[in-house]
C-alpha positions as CSV (number, residue, x, y, z in Angstrom):
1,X,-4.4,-19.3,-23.2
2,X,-2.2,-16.6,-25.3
3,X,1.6,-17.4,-23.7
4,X,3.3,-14.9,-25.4
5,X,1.2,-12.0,-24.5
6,X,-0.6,-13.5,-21.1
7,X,-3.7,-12.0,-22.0
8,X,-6.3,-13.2,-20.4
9,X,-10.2,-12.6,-21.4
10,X,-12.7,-11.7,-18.3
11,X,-16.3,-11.7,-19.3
12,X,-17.8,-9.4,-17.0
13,X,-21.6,-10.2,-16.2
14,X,-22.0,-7.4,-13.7
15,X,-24.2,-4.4,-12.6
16,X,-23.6,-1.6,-14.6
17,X,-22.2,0.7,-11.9
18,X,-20.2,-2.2,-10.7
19,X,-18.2,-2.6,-14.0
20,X,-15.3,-0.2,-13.2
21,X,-14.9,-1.6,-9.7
22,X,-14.8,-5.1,-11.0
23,X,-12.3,-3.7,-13.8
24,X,-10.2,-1.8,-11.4
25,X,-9.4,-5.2,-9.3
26,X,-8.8,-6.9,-11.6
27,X,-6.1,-5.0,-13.6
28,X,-4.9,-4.9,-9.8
29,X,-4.8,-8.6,-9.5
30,X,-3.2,-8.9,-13.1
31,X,-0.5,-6.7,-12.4
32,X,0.6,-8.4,-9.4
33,X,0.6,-11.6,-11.9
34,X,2.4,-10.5,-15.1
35,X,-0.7,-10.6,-16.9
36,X,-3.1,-8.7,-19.0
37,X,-6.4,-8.8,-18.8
38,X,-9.0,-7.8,-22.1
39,X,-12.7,-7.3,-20.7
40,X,-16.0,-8.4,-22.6
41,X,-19.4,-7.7,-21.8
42,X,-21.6,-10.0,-23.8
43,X,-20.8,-12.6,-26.4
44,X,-17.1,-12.7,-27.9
45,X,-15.9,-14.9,-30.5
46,X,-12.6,-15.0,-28.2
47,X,-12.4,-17.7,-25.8
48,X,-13.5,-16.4,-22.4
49,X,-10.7,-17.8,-19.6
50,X,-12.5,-16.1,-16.9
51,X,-16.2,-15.2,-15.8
52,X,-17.3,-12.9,-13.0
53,X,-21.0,-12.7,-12.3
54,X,-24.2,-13.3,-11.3
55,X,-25.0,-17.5,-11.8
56,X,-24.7,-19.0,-15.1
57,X,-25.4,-22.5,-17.0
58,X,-22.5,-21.7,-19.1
59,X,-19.5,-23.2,-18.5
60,X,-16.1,-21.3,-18.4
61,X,-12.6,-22.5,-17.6
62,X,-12.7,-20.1,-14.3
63,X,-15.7,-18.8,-12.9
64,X,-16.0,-16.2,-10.0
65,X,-18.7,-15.8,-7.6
66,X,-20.8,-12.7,-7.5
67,X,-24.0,-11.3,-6.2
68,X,-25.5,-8.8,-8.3
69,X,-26.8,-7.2,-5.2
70,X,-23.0,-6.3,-4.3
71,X,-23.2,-3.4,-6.3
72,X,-26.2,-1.9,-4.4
73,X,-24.1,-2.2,-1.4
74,X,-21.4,0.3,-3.1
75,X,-23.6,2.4,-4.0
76,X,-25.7,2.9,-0.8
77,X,-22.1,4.1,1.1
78,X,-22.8,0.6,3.4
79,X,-20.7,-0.8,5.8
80,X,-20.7,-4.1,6.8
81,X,-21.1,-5.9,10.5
82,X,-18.3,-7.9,11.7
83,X,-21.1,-10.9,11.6
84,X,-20.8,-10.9,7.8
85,X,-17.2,-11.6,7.1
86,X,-16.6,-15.3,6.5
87,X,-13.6,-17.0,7.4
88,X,-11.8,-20.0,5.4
89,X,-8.6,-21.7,6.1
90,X,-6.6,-21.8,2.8
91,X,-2.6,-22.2,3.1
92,X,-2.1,-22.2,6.8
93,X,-4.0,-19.0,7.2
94,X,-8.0,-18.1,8.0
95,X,-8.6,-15.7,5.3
96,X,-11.7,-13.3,5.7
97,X,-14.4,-13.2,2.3
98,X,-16.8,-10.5,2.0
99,X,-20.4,-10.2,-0.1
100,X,-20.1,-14.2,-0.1
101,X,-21.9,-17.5,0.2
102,X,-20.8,-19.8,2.9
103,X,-18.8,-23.2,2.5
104,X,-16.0,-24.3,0.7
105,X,-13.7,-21.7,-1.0
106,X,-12.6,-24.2,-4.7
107,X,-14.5,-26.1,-6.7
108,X,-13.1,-28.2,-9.7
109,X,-14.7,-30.4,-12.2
110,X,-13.8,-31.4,-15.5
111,X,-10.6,-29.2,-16.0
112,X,-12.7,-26.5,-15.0
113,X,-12.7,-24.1,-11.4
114,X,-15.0,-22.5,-9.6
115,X,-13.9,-19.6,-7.1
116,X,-17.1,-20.1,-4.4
117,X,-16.0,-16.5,-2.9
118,X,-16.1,-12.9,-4.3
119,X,-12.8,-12.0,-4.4
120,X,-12.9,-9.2,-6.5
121,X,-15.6,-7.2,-4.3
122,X,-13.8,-8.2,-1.0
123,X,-10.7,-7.0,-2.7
124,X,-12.1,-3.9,-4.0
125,X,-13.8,-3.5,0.0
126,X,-10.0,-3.3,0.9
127,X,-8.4,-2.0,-1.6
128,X,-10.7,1.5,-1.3
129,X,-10.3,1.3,2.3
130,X,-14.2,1.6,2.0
131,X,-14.8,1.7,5.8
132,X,-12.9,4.9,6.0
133,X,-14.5,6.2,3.0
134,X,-18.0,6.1,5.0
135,X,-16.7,7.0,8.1
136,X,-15.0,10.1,6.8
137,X,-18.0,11.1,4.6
138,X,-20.1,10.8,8.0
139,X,-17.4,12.2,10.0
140,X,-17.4,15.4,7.8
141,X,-21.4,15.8,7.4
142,X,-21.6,15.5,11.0
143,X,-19.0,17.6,12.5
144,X,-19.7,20.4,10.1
145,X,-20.8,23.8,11.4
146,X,-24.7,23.2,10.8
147,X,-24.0,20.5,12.5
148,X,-22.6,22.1,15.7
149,X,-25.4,24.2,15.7
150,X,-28.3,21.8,15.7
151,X,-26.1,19.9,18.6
152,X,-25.5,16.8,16.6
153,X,-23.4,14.3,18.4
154,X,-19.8,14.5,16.2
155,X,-18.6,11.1,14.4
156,X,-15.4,9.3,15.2
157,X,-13.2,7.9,12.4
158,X,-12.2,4.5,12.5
159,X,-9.7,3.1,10.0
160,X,-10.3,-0.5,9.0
161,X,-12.6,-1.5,12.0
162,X,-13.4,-5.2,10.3
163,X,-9.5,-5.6,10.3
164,X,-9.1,-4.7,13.8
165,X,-12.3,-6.2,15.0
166,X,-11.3,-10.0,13.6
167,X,-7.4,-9.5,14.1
168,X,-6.5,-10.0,10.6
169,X,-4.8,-6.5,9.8
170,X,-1.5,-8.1,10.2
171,X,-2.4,-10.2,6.6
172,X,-2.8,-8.8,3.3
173,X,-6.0,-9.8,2.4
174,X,-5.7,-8.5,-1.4
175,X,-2.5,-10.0,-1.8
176,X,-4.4,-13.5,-1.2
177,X,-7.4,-12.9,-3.1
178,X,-4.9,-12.5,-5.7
179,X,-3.1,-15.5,-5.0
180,X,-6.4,-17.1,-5.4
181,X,-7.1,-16.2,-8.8
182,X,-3.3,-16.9,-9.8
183,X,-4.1,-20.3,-8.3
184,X,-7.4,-20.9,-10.4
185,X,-5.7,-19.8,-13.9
186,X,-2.9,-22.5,-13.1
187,X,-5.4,-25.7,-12.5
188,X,-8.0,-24.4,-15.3
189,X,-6.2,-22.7,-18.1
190,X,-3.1,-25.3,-19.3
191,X,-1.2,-22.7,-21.2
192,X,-0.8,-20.2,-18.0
193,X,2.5,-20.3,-16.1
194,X,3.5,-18.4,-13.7
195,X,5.9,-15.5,-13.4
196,X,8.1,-14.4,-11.2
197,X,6.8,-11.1,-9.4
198,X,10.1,-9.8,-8.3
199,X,13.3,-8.8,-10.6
200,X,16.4,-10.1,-10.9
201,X,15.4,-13.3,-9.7
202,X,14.7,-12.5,-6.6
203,X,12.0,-14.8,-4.2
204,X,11.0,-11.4,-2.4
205,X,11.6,-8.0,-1.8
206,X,12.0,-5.5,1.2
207,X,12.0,-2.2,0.3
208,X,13.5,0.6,2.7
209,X,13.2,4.2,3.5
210,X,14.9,6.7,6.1
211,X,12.4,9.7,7.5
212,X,15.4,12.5,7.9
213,X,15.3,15.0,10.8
214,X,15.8,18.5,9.5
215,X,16.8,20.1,12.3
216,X,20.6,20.3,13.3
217,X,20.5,18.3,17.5
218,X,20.0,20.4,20.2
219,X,21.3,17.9,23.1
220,X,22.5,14.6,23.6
221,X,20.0,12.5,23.0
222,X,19.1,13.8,19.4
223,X,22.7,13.2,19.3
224,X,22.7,10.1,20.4
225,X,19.4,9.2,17.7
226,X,21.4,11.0,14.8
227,X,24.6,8.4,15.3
228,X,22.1,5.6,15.4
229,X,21.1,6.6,11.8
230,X,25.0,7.1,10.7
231,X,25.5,3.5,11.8
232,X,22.9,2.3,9.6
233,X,23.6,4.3,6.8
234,X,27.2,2.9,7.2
235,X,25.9,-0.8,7.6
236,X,24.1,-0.2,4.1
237,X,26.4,1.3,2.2
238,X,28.6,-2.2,3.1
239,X,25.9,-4.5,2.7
240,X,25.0,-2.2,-1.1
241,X,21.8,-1.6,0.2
242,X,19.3,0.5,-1.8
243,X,17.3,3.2,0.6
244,X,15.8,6.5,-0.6
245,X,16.1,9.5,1.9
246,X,13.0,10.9,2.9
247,X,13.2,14.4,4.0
248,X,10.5,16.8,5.9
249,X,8.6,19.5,5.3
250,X,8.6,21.7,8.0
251,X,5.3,22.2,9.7
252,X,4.8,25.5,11.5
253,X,2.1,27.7,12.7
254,X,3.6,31.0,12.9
255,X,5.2,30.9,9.3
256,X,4.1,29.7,5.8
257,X,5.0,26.7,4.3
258,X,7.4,28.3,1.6
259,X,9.4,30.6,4.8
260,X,9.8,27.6,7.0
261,X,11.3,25.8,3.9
262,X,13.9,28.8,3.2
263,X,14.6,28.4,7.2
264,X,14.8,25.0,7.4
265,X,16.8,24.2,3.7
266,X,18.2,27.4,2.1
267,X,20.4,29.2,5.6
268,X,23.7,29.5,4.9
269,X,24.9,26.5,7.7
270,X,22.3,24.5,6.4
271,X,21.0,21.5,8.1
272,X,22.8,18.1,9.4
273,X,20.4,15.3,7.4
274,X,22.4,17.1,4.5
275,X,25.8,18.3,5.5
276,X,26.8,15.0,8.2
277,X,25.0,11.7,7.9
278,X,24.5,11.6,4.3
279,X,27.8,12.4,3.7
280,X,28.0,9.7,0.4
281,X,24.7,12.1,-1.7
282,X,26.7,14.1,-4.2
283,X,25.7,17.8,-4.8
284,X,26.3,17.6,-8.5
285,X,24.2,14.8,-9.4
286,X,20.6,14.5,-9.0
287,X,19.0,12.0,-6.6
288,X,15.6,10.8,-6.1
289,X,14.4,11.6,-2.8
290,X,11.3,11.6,-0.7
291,X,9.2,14.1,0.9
292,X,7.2,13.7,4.4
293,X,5.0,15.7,6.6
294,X,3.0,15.7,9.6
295,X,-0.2,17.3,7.9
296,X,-2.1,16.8,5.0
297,X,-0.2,20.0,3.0
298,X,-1.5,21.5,-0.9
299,X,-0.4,20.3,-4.2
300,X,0.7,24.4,-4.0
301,X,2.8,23.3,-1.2
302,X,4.1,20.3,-2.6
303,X,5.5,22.2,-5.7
304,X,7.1,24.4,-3.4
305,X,8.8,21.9,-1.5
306,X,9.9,20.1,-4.9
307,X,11.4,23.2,-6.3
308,X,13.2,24.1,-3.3
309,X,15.1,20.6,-3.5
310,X,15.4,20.5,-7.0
311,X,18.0,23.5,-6.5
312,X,20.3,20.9,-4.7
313,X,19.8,18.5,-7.0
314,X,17.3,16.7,-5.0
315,X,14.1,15.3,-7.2
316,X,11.5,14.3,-5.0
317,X,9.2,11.3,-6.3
318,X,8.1,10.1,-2.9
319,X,5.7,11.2,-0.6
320,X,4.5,10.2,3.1
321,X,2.1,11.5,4.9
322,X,2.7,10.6,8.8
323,X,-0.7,11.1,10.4
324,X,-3.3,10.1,8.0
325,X,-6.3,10.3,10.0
326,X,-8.9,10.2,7.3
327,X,-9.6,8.7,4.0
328,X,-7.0,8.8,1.2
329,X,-9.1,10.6,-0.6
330,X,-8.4,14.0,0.4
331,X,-4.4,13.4,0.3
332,X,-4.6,12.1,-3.5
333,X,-7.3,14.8,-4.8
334,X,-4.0,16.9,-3.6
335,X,-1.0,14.5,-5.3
336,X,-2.9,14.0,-8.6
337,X,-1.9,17.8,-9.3
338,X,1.6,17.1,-8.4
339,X,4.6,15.1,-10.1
340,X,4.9,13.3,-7.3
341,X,5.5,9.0,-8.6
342,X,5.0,7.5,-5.6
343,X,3.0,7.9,-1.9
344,X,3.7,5.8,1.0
345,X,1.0,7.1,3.2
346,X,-1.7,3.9,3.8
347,X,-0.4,2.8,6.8
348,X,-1.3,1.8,10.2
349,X,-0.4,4.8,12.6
350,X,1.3,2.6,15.7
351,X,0.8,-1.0,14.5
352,X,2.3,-3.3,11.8
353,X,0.2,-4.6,9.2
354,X,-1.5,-3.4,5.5
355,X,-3.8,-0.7,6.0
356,X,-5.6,-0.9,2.4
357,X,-5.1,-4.9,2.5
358,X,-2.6,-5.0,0.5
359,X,1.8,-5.6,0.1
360,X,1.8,-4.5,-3.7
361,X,2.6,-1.6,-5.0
362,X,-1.3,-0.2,-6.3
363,X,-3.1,2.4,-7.2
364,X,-5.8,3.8,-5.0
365,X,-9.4,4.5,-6.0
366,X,-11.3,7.4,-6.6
367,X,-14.6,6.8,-5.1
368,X,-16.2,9.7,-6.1
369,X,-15.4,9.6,-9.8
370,X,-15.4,5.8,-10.3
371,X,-12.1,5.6,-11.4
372,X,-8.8,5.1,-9.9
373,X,-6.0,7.6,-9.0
374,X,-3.1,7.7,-11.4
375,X,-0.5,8.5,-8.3
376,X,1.3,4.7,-7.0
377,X,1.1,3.7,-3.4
378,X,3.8,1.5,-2.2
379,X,2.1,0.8,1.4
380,X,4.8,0.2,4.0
381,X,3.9,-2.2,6.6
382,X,6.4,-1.1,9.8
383,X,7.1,2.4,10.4
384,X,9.7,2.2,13.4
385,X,9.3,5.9,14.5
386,X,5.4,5.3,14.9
387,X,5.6,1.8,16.6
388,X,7.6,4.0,19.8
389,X,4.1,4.5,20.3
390,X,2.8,1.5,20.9
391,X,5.0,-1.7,20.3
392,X,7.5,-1.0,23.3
393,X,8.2,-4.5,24.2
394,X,11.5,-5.7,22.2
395,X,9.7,-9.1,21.9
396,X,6.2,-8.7,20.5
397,X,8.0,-6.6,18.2
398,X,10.5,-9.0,16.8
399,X,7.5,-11.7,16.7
400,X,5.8,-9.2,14.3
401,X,8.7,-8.5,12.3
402,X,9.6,-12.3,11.7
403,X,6.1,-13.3,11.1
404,X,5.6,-10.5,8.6
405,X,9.3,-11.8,6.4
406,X,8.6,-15.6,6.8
407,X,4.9,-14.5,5.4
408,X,6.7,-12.3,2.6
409,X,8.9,-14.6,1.9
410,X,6.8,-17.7,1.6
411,X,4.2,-15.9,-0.4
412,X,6.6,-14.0,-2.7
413,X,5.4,-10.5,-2.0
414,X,6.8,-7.0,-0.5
415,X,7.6,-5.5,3.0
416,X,8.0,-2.0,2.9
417,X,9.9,-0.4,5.7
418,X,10.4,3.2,7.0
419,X,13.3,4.2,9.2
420,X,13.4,7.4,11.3
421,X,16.3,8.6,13.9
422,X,14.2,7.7,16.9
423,X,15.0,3.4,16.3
424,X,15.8,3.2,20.4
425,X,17.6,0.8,20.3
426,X,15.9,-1.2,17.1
427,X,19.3,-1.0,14.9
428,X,19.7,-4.7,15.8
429,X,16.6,-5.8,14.6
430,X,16.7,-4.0,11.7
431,X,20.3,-5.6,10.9
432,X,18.5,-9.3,11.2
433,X,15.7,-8.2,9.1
434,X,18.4,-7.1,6.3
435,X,20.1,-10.5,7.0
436,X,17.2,-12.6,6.4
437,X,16.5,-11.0,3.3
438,X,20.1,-11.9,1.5
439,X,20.3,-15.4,3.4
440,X,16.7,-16.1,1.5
441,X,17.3,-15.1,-2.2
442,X,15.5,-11.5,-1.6
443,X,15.3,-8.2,-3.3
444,X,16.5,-5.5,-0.7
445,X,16.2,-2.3,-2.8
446,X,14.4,1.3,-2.4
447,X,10.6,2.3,-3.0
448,X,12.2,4.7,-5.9
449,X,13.3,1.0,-7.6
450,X,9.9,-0.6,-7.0
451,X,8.4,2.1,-8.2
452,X,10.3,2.5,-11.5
453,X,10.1,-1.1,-12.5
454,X,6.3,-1.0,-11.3
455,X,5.4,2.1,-13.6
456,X,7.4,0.4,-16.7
């Protein structure tokens, strides 16, 4: 095992068109390590630390289960049944496997481990939020206009149905697949250490966002919200919390994109998420800042936005899409022609939990061309604006939000959080969440911070 540079050497023994799946999870995986991986395809001279395949005699430090019929699966545009997920108990939890072989998850013999799982095509399953991939390609075949004419019964999208069906969305699946494979290269390869995943020290991190209104309040109650934000805003600042504001683009039907940002950003009074509450943002320097919508907009539209804000010094990096009702897919064809860093979009529209399986900061795929997107998604798992959908009750809520910190805490991994001025009520929580974080050694910062020390 190669210390200084943590390379590690993955012979690949895989279906052709299942190569740049296998590669793509695993520079996922080695990421979230510190590591680096260098792939081989046949014999090497190097000394292989990990093999992914179909069965072998050989014998390799770490070996990884596969089934070379995976690929066909992929390829077909499959989806599973909810009878072929299989469930093992590993640290505490009942983790789901995919495309695997029942029994025991470890087996080690002779300074040598064997992963009885495929973690790498489970991870991948998640990862490319594959379900929604199908559903959406089905979806759009179906409730196209030839369609509607031949009186073909339209198709409903479902996001993550295995998730939702076993009750595991609240776990990030990926996150312990990876843990997995971190585990195996510490038993089998004597050289490996780990790292640790977070920066300056830190156990775990948090990172935070506000959603800004961009309207000035037309009664009390938006009043009443705005103050609400101030306070937090206030308890930050004291606390030298890191946060990056997210503002909107406005989303109207009787103008264009580019006259309701001149309304809404460029009229002489101006609007309050600028003049009021973030009082502390200094016109003459630049700041990172976010952009979010409630549709699906252009990479056109996105530029316009970014220019706009760039004339106040504002540089958008971040972008959130509120009501993503369909695959990534269509929102990062968009972003990849943008200079947008970072989306925060992959998220469960009124429930807590990891939408593409995962805490990390990744990059998603591009089924289509076999290759993954080059735009970072930092995927938050509580937006409190959406939960006042759904999670009403003040104590489900704060069950959820403990057992997602003592899990991202104990596992050493990331909680993403978005903010909006409709808490009702929440600021409370949110001031125990930021409490936990210091009392436990971690990293409270912004998604602009992840994102910059992710990208480096």
């Amino acid at each position: 095992m190669d210390e200084i540079s943590r390379k590690i050497n993955i012979l690949l023994n895989v279906e052709k068109k299942f190569i740049a799946k296998a590669e793509y999870v695993f520079r996922t995986f080695c990421k979230m390590i510190g590591s680096q991986p260098a792939f081989y395809y046949d014999y090497s001279l190097e000394d292989i630390h990990v093999y992914y395949g179909g069965a072998t005699e050989e014998k390799y430090p770490v070996k990884i289960y596969h089934d070379l019929s995976t690929a066909d699966f992929f390829e077909n545009y499959s989806l599973l049944d909810k009878d072929e997920v299989h469930f093992v108990q590993y640290r505490d939890e009942n983790i789901p496997f995919l495309f695997s072989q029942k029994g025991i998850l470890l087996h080690q013999a002779h300074n040598r481990l064997i992963v009885r799982k495929d973690i790498i095509a489970s991870a991948f399953f998640f990862l490319s939020c594959w379900e929604e991939y199908v559903y959406t390609i089905r979806k759009d075949k179906a409730n196209s206009k030839d369609a509607e004419k031949n009186k073909k019964k339209k198709v409903e999208f479902k996001n993550q149905y295995l998730a939702k069906e076993w009750d595991f969305f609240l776990t990030p699946v990926v996150d312990r697949y990876c843990g997995i494979f971190q585990k195996s290269l510490e038993l089998a390869l004597p050289g490996y250490q780990k790292l640790n995943r977070w920066f300056e020290d830190k156990e775990f991190a948090v990172a935070v966002i506000h959603l800004l209104s961009s309207i000035s309040p037309q009664n009390l109650k938006e009043y009443k919200q705005i103050n609400d934000l101030k306070k937090i805003i206030k308890y930050e600042e004291k606390k030298e919390v890191q946060t990056t504001n997210f503002f909107p683009i406005p989303d109207s039907k009787k103008r264009s994109i580019m006259e309701s940002l001149i309304e809404a950003y460029l009229k002489p009074d101006y609007n309050i998420s600028r003049k009021e509450y973030i009082s502390f943002q200094n016109d003459q320097v630049e700041t990172s800042i976010g952009i979010y919508t409630n549709k699906r907009c252009s990479s056109q539209e996105i530029y316009l936005a970014s220019e706009i804000f760039k004339e106040h010094n504002l540089l958008v990096n971040g972008h959130t899409f509120l009501n993503l009702d369909e695959h990534y897919s269509k929102l990062f064809n968009e972003l990849e022609s943008t200079k947008i860093k970072y989306d925060m979009s992959i998220f469960y529209d009124n429930l807590i939990g990891y939408r593409a399986g995962i805490s990390f900061p990744f990059y998603p795929y591009n089924i289509q061309e076999n290759k993954p997107y080059t735009v970072l998604e930092i995927p938050p798992a509580i937006c409190f604006g959406n939960l006042n959908k759904g999670l009403d009750d003040p104590l489900p809520l704060k069950n959820y939000v403990n057992y997602h910190l003592q899990k991202t805490d104990q596992r050493e991994s990331l909680m993403t959080i978005m903010l909006d001025n409709k808490m009702r009520g929440k600021f409370s929580l949110y001031k125990k969440i930021l409490s936990y974080v210091v009392r436990n050694n971690g990293l409270i910062t912004s998604p602009d911070y992840i994102s910059d020390k992710w990208l480096t």
